[in-house]
C-alpha positions as CSV (number, residue, x, y, z in Angstrom):
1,X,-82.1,-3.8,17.2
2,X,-81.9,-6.8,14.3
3,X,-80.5,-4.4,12.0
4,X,-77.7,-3.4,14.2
5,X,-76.8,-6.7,15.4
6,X,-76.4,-7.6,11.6
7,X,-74.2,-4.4,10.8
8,X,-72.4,-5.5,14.0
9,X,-72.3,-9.0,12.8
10,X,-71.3,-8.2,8.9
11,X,-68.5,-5.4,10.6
12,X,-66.6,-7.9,13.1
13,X,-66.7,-10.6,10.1
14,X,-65.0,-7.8,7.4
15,X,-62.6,-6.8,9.7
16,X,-61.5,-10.6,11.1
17,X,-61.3,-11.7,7.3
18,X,-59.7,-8.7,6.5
19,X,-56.8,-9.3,9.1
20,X,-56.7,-12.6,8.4
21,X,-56.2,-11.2,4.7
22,X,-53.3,-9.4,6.0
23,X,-51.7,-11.3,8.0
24,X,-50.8,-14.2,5.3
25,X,-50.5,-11.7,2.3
26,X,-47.3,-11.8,0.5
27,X,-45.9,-8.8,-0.2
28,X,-43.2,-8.6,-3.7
29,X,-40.0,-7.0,-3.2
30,X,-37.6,-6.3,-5.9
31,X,-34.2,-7.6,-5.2
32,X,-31.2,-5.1,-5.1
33,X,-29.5,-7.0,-6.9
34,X,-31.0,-9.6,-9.5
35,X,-27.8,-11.2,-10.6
36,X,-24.0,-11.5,-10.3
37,X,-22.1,-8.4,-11.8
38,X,-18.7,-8.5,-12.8
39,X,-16.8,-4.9,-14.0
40,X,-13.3,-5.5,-15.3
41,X,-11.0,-2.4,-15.2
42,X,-7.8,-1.2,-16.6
43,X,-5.9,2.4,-16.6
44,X,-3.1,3.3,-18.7
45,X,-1.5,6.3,-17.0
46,X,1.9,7.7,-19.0
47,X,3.7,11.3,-17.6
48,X,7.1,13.0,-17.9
49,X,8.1,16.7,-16.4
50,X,11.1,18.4,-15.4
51,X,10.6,18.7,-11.4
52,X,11.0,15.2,-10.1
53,X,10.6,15.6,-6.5
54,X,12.9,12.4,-5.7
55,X,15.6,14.7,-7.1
56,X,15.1,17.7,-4.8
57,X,12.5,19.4,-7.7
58,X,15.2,19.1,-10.8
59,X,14.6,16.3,-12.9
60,X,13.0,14.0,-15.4
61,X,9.5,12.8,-13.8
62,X,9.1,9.9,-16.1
63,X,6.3,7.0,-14.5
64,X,4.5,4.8,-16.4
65,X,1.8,3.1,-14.7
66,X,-1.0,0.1,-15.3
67,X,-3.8,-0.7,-12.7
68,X,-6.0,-4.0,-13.6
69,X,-8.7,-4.4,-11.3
70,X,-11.4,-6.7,-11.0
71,X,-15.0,-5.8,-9.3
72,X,-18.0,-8.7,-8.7
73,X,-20.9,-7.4,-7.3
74,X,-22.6,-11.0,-5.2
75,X,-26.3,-10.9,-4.0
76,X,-26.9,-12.5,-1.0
77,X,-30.3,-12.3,-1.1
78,X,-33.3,-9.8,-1.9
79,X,-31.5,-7.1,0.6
80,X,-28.1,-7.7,1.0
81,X,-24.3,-7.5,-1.8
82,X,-21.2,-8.6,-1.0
83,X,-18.7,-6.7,-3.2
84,X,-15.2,-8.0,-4.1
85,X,-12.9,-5.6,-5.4
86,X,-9.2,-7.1,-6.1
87,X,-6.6,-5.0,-8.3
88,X,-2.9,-5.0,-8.9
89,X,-1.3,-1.2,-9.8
90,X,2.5,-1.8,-11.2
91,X,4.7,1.0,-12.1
92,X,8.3,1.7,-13.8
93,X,9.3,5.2,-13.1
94,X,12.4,6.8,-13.9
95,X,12.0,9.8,-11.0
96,X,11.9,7.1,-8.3
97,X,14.6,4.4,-9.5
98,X,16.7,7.8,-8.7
99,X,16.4,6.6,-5.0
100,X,19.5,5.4,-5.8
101,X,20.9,6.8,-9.1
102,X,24.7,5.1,-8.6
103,X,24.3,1.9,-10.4
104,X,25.4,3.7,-13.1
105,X,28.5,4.9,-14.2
106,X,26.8,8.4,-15.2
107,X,24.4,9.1,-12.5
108,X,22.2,12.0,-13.4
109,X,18.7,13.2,-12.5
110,X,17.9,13.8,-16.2
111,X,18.9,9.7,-16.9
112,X,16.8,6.7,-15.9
113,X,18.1,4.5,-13.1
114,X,17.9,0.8,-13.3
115,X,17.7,0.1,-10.0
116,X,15.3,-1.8,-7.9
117,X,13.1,1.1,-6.9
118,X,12.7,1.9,-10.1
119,X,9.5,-0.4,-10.0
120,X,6.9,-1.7,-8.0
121,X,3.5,-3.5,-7.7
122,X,0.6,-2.6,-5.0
123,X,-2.0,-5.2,-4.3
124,X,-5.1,-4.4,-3.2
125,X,-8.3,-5.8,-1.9
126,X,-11.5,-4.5,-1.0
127,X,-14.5,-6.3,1.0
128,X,-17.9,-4.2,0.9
129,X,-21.4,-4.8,2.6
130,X,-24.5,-3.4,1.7
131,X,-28.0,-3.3,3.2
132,X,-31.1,-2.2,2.4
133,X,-34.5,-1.8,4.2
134,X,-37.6,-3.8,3.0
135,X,-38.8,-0.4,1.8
136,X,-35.6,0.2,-0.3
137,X,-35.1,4.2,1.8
138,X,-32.3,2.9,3.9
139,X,-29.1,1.8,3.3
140,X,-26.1,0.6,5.3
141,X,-22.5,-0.4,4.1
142,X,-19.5,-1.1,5.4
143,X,-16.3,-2.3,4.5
144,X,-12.6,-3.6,5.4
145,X,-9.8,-2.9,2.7
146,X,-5.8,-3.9,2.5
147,X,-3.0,-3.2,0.2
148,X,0.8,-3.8,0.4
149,X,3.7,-2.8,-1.7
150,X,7.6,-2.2,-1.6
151,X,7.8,-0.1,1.3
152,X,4.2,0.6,2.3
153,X,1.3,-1.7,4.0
154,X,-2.3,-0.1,4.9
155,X,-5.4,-1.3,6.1
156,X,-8.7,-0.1,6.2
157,X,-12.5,-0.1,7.4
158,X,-15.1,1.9,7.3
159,X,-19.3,2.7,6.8
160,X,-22.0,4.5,6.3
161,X,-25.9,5.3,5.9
162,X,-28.1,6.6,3.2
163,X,-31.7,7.5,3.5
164,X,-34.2,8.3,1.2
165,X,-37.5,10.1,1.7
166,X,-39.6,12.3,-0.2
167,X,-40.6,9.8,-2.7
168,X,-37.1,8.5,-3.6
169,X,-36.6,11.9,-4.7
170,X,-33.9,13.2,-1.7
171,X,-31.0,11.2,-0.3
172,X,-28.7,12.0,2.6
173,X,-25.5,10.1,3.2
174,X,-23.2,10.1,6.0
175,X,-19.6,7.5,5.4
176,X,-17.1,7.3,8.2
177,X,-13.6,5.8,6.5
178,X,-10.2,5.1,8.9
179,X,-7.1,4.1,6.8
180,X,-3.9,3.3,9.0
181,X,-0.6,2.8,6.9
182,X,2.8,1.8,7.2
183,X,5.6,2.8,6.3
184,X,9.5,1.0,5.3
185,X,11.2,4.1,4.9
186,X,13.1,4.3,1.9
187,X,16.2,7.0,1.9
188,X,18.1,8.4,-0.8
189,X,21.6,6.7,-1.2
190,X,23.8,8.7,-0.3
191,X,22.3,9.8,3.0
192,X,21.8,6.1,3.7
193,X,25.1,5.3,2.9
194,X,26.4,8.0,5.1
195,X,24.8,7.1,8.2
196,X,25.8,3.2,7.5
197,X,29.5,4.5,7.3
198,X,29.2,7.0,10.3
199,X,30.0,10.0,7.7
200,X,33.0,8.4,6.3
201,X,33.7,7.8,3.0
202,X,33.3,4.3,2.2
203,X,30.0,2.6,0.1
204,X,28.9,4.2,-3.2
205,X,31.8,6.8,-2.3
206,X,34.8,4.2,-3.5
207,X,33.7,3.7,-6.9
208,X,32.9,8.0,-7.5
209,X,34.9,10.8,-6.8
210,X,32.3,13.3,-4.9
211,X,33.0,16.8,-6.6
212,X,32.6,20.2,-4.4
213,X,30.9,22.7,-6.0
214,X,30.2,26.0,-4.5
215,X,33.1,26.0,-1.6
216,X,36.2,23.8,-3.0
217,X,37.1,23.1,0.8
218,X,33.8,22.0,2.3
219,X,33.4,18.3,3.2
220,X,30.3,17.0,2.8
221,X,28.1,16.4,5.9
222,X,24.6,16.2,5.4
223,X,23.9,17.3,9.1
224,X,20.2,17.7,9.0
225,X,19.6,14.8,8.1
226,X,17.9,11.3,10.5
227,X,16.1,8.6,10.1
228,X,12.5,9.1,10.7
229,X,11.2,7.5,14.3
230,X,7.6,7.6,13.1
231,X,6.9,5.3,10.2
232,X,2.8,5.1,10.7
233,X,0.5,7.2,9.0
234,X,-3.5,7.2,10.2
235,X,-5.7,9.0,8.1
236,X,-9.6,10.0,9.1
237,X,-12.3,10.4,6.9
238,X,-16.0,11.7,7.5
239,X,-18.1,12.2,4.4
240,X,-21.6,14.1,4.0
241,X,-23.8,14.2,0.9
242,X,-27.4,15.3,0.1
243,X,-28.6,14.8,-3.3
244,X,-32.1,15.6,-4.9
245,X,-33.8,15.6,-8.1
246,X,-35.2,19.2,-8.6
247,X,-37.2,18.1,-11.6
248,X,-37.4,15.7,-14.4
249,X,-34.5,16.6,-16.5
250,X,-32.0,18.0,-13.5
251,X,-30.6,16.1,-10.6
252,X,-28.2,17.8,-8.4
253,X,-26.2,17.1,-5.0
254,X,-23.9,18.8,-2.3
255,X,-21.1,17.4,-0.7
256,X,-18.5,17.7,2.1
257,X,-15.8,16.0,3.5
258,X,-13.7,16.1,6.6
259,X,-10.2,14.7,6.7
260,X,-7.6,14.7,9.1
261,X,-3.9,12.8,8.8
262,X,-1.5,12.2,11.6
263,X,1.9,10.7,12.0
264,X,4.4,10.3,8.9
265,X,3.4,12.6,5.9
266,X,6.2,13.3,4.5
267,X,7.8,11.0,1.7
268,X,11.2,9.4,3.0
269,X,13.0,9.0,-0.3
270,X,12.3,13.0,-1.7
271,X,15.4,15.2,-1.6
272,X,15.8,18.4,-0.5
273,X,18.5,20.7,-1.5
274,X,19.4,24.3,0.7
275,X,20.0,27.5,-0.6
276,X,23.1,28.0,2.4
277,X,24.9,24.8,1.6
278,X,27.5,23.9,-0.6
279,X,27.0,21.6,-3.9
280,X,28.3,18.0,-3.9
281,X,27.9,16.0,-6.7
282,X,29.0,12.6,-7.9
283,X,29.0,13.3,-11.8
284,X,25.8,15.1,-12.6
285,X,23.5,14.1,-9.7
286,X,24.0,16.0,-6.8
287,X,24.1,14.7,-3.5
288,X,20.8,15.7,-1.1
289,X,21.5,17.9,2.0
290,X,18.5,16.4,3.6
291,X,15.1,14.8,2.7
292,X,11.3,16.1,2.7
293,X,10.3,17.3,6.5
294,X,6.3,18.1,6.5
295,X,4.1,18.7,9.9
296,X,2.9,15.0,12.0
297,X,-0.8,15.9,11.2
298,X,-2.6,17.4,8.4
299,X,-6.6,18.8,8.2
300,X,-8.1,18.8,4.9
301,X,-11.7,20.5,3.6
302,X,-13.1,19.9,0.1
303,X,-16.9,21.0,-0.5
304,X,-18.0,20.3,-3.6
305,X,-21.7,20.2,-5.8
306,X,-22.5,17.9,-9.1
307,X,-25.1,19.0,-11.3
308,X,-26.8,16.8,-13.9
309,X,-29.2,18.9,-16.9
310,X,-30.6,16.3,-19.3
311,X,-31.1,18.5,-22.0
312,X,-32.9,16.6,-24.7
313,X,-32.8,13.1,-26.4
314,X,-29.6,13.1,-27.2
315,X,-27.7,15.4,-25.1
316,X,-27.1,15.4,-21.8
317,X,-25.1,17.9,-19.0
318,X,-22.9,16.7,-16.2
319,X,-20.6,19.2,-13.9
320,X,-19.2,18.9,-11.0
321,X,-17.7,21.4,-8.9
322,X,-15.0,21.6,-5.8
323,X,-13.2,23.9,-3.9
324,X,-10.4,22.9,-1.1
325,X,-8.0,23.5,1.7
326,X,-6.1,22.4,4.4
327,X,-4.0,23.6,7.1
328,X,-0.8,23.5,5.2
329,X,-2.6,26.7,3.7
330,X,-3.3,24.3,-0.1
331,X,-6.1,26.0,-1.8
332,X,-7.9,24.4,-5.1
333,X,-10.6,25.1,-7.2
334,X,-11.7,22.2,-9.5
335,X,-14.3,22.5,-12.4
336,X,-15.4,19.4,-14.4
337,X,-17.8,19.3,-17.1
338,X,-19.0,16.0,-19.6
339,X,-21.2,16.1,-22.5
340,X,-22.8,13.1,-23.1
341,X,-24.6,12.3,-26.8
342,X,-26.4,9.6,-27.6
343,X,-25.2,8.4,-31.1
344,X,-27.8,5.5,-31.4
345,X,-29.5,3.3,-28.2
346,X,-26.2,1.8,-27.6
347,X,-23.6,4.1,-28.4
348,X,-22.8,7.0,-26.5
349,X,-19.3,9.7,-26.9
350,X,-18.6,12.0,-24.4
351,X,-16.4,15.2,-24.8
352,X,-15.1,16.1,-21.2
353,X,-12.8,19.0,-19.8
354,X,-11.4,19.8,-16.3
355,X,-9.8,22.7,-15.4
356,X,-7.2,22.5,-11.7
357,X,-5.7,25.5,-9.8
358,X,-4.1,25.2,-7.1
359,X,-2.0,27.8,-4.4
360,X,0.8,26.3,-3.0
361,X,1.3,24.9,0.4
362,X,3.8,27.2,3.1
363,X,6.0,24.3,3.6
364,X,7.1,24.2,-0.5
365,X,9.7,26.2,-2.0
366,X,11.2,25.0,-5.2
367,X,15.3,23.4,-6.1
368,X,17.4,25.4,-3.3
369,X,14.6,27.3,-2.6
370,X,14.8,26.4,1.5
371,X,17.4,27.2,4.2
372,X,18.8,24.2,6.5
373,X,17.5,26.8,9.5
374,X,13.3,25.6,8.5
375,X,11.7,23.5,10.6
376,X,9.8,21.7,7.4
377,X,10.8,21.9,3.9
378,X,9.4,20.1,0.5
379,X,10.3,20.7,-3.6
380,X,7.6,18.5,-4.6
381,X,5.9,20.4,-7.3
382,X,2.5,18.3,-6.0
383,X,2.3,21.3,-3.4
384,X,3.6,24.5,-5.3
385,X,1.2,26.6,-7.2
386,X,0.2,26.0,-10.6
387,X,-3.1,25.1,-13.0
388,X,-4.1,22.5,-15.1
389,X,-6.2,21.4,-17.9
390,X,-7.6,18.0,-18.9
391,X,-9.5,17.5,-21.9
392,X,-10.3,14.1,-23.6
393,X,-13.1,12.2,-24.8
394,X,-15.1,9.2,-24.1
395,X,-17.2,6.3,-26.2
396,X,-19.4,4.2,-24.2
397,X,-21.8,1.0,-25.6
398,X,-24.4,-0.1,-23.6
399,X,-26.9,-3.3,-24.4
400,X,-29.8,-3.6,-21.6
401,X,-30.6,-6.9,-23.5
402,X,-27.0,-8.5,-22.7
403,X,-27.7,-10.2,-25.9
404,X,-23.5,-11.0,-25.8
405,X,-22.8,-13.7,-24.3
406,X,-19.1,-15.3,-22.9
407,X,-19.7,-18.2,-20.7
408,X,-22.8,-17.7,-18.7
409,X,-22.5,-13.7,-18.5
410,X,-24.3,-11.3,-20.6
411,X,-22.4,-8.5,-21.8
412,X,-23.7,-5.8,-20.2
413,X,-21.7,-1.9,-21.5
414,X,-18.5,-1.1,-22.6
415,X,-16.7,2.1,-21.5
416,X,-13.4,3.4,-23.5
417,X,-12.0,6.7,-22.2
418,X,-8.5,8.9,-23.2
419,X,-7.3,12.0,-21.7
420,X,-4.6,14.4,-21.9
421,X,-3.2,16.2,-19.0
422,X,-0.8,19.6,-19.0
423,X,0.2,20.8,-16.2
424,X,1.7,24.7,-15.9
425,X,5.2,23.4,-14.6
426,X,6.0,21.5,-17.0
427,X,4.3,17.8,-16.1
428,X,2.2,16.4,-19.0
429,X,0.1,13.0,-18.5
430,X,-1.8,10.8,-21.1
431,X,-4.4,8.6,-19.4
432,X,-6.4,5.6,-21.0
433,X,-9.5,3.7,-19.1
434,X,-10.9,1.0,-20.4
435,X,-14.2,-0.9,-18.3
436,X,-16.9,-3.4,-19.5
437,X,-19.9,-4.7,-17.0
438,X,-21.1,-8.5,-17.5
439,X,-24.0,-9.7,-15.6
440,X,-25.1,-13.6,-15.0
């Protein structure tokens, strides 16, 4: 009876000190974030083609366009980051300064217009929030967005989950995104012109003689053509992801996502020309017999997979497939593949190719390829059928040490990308991307 009072004794003891043990133990956890991060970005992007859809799918499609952006990465504490992400993207382009082609005394959809759509900037901020569980398997973000331009304002906000389980090893995400736009419509000159003058001559029509083409007697009257009473576009986005690393040296992860678009999809200022109309021009630019008319709504698929094979050393895989469609009967098939290879511990180049197909939407027919008796109508070569290739390279630098310093950041990697773009009708792109990481 001693001996179990002692047992009792030296058990009630163990397990009080042991609780006691617990209860004031301190357990570490590793902050998300250890420091401020700040990427900087900037894109070069430089095209040209012959199917400008601002003049009807006949024309010089020449954009040049540069998008600085800045992205800093805050820790609020051991769980939670505040991103920032602020950019500016200005363009000159050619195709769309023929909005209104008539400031000059040649007008002509192979000539660039000087005019004041002939350039833009869009500004852009985004505000992201980001949690994480004390066990580092759960994570929840959300965020608010806002960019303006010209003749088009959106907002945004949005969020989403990701859990891990099986050791760190699977993740599932689920990110719900609404974006709800505005529109200024834009118009193409002449139609603007004739609805200011009630479809009498008067405006750019004093200055030019307009020219019949087909019919000598026809007068013309763009009948088809009003103003657009919608000018809001709300887009919905649900996106699904499962990831998992198979084994040591491959990683891989499916994806899904849901869109659907309603109100005005169509782009105001892109012409249309019909195949049962007569031909007016004012020199070489013809005048539009209406503008772009797509569906109110719009319901998009892509499913896609990525696939990462680290090889050896020095080599590693990355590809990344996706296949699309939507109810304006688009179809797509997109393959991308990267090669990684590790020069030295900091220097990496990476050989990359992408391959693009595409079957055209039922709405697109090409330069007076519609009839004025369609209910909706596009020449934007964006939605006709045709393949593309993308091939470039890239040279990355990386120092874990941040032994760099400017200011009180360490410079973290440096990321230098080109690529070159063909496009089966005609559009050709070269692209440059430059991006370095500090950290505090």
């Amino acid at each position: 009876m001693k001996n179990i009072s002692i047992i009792v004794f030296v058990f009630f003891t163990t397990l009080s000190f042991s609780q006691e043990k617990d209860s004031t133990e301190v357990v570490y956890k590793k902050r998300v974030l250890e420091s401020i991060e700040v990427d900087f970005l900037m894109s070069y992007y430089k095209q040209d083609g012959i199917h400008s859809a601002v003049s009807g799918g006949n024309g010089m499609e020449e954009l040049t366009n540069i998008t600085p952006t800045f992205v800093v990465a805050i820790p609020l504490n051991d769980d939670d980051v505040l991103t920032v992400d602020a950019g500016i993207s200005a363009y000159s382009s050619a195709s769309s300064g023929n909005i209104n082609p008539f400031d000059s005394n040649t007008p002509s959809p192979w000539q660039a217009s000087s005019g004041a759509s002939a350039q833009d900037v869009l500004t852009s901020l985004v505000l992201n929030y980001s949690h994480s569980s004390d066990d580092r398997n759960t994570i929840w973000n959300g965020h608010v967005s806002g960019s303006i331009e010209y003749d088009y304002a959106s907002v945004g906000f949005g969020g989403g989950v990701s859990k891990l389980f099986n050791g760190k090893n699977s993740e599932v995400s689920v990110n719900a995104n609404v974006y709800l736009d505005t529109w200024r419509p834009i118009y193409p000159k002449e139609l603007q012109d004739f609805v200011d003058y009630n479809g009498m001559n008067g405006g750019i029509y004093d200055d030019f003689v307009i020219t019949p083409g087909q019919i000598s007697s026809e007068i013309y009257n763009p009948s088809n053509f009003k103003e657009h009473d919608q000018k809001n576009r709300n887009s919905f986005a649900l996106s699904l992801t499962f990831s998992q690393v198979v084994t040591k040296k491959i990683q891989g992860s499916i994806f899904m996502d849901v869109l659907y678009q309603n109100g005005l999809l169509s782009t105001p200022y892109q012409r249309v020309y019909f195949a049962d109309r007569g031909d007016f021009f004012i020199n070489e630019f013809q005048l539009a017999d209406d503008i772009e008319r797509l569906p109110d709504n719009r319901f998009k698929l892509p499913i896609g997979t990525r696939w990462n094979f680290y090889l050896n050393e020095k080599f590693t895989l990355r590809t990344y497939y996706r296949y699309y469609f939507d109810d304006w009967d688009i179809s797509s098939h997109t393959f991308n593949i990267e090669i990684p290879y590790k020069l030295t511990d900091k220097f990496t180049v990476i050989p990359m190719f992408r391959y693009y197909s595409q079957q055209q939407s039922k709405y697109f027919a090409p330069y007076e390829g519609h009839t004025s008796t369609e209910a909706f109508y596009t020449s934007d070569y964006d939605l006709s059928t045709f393949t593309a290739n993308q091939y470039g390279f890239g040279l990355g630098y990386t120092d874990i040490f941040t032994n760099t310093k400017i200011w009180k950041f360490g410079l973290k990697n440096i990321d230098f990308r080109f690529n070159h773009y063909d496009r089966s009708d005609g559009l050709s792109a070269n692209i440059f991307t430059f991006g370095v990481k500090f950290v505090q």
